[in-house]
N, C-alpha and C positions, 0 to 999 in steps of 0.2 A: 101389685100384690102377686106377683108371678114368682116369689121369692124362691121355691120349691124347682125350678125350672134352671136348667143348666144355660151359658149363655149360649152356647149353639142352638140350645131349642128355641128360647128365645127369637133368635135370628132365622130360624124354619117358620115363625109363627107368623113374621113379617111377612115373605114371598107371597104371593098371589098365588092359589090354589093350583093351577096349571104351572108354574114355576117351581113347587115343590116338585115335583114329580122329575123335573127334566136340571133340577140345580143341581145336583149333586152333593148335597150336602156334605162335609165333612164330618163325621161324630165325634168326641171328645170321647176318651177311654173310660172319663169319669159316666157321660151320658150312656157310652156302648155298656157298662158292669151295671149301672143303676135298672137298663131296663129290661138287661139278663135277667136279673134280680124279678123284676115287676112278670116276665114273661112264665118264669120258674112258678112265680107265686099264682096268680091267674092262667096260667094255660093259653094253650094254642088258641081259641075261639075267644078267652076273653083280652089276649092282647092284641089280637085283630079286631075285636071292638072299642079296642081305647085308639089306635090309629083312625080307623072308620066314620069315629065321631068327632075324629080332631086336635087330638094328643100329639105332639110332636114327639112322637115317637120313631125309632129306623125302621126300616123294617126286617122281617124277621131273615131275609137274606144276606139282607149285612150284620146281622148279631154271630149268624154263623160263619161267614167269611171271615169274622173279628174274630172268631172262638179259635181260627187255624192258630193263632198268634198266643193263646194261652200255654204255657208252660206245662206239660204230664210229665214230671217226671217222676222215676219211681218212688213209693213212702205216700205219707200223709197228703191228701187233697186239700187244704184248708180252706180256697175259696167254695170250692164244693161244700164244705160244712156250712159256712156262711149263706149259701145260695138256700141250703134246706129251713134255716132259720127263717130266710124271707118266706118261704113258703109256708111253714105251718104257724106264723105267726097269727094268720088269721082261721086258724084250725079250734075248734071246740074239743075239750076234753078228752075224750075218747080219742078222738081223730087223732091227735099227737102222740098215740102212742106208738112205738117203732121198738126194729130187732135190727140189732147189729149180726148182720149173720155173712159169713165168708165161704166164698169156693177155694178152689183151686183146680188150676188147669197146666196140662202138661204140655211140656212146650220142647221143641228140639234143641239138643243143647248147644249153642253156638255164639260167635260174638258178633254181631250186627251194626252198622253205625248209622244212627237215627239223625236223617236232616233234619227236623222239625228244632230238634234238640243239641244238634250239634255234638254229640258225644256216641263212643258206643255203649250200646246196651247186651246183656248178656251174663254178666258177672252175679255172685249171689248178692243181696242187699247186707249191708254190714251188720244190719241187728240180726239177721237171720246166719252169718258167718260164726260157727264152731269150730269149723274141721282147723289143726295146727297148722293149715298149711298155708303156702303165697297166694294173698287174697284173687290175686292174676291167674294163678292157674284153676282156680272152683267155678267155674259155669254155671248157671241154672238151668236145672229140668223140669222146673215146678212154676208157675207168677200165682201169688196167692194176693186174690181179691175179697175188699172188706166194703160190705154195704150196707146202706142204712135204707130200712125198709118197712114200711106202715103195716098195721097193724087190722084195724078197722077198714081203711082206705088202701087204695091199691096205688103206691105210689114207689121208686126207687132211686136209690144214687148212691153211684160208686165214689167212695170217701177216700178209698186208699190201695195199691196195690206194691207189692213186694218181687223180686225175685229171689226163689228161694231152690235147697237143693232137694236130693233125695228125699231128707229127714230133717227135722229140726227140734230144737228143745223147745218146750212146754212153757216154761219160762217167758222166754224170746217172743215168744205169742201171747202168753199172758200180755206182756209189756205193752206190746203193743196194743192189742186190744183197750187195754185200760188207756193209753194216750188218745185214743180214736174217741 
């Protein structure tokens, strides 16, 4: 009846209790997002108590050494959307309510090459691209960040972030707002 349970955890459930600790387990990508997921929606204290009592769970230092391997790259967050789902699923009423609310922060204008990403960063985002000119030569001097942020409860997550220039049309930001 363990149907709920990934086969790696499974196979963590077997080890003798001093053997967990020193196996090394391998995680499954599937088991490392499921318990992102479980860790988002419960909290630091209460997914240190789902390990504590016995949950084959990673722990929370390999959740974040796994997170080095997740994708940012600029625009829409989508698994971020998904991650907030988990969380206020078990939220009352009131509690799910949230603002989409965005900054912006000024940033030096340059071109940069992100190893995480393998690309450089630098350029304006293309929905945010007005000016007539070679998408090559516009730079960003602006990253404009979009979050989703409670209302009742005090809680936050960055969904999406742009680079953008000077200025931009109204539009281009509607747009995107309404896809977020």
């Amino acid at each position: 009846n363990l149907k709920f349970l990934n086969k790696d955890q499974k196979h963590f459930l077997t080890l003798k209790n001093g053997a967990r600790r020193r196996s090394g387990v391998v995680w499954s990508d599937k088991t490392v997002k499921e318990c992102l997921q479980i860790r988002y929606a419960c909290g630091k204290k209460g997914y240190e108590y789902l390990r504590r009592i016995g949950y084959p769970l990673p722990a929370y230092r390999t959740l974040c050494s796994r997170m080095k391997d997740v994708s940012l790259e600029p625009g829409i967050q989508s698994q971020f959307i998904d991650w907030i789902a988990a969380k206020v699923v078990n939220f009352s009423g009131a509690d799910r309510d949230c603002v989409l609310s965005l900054d912006e922060v000024q940033i030096r204008k340059c071109l940069e090459f992100d190893k995480g990403l393998n690309c450089f960063l630098g350029h304006i985002s293309p929905q945010f691209q007005h000016l007539k000119t070679d998408v090559h030569k516009n730079l960003a001097t602006h990253v404009l960040v979009f979050m989703v942020r409670g209302i009742t409860i005090h809680w936050k997550q960055i969904v999406g972030y742009f680079f953008t220039g000077d200025s931009m049309k109204g539009e281009a930001l509607w747009e995107t707002a309404k896809e977020i």
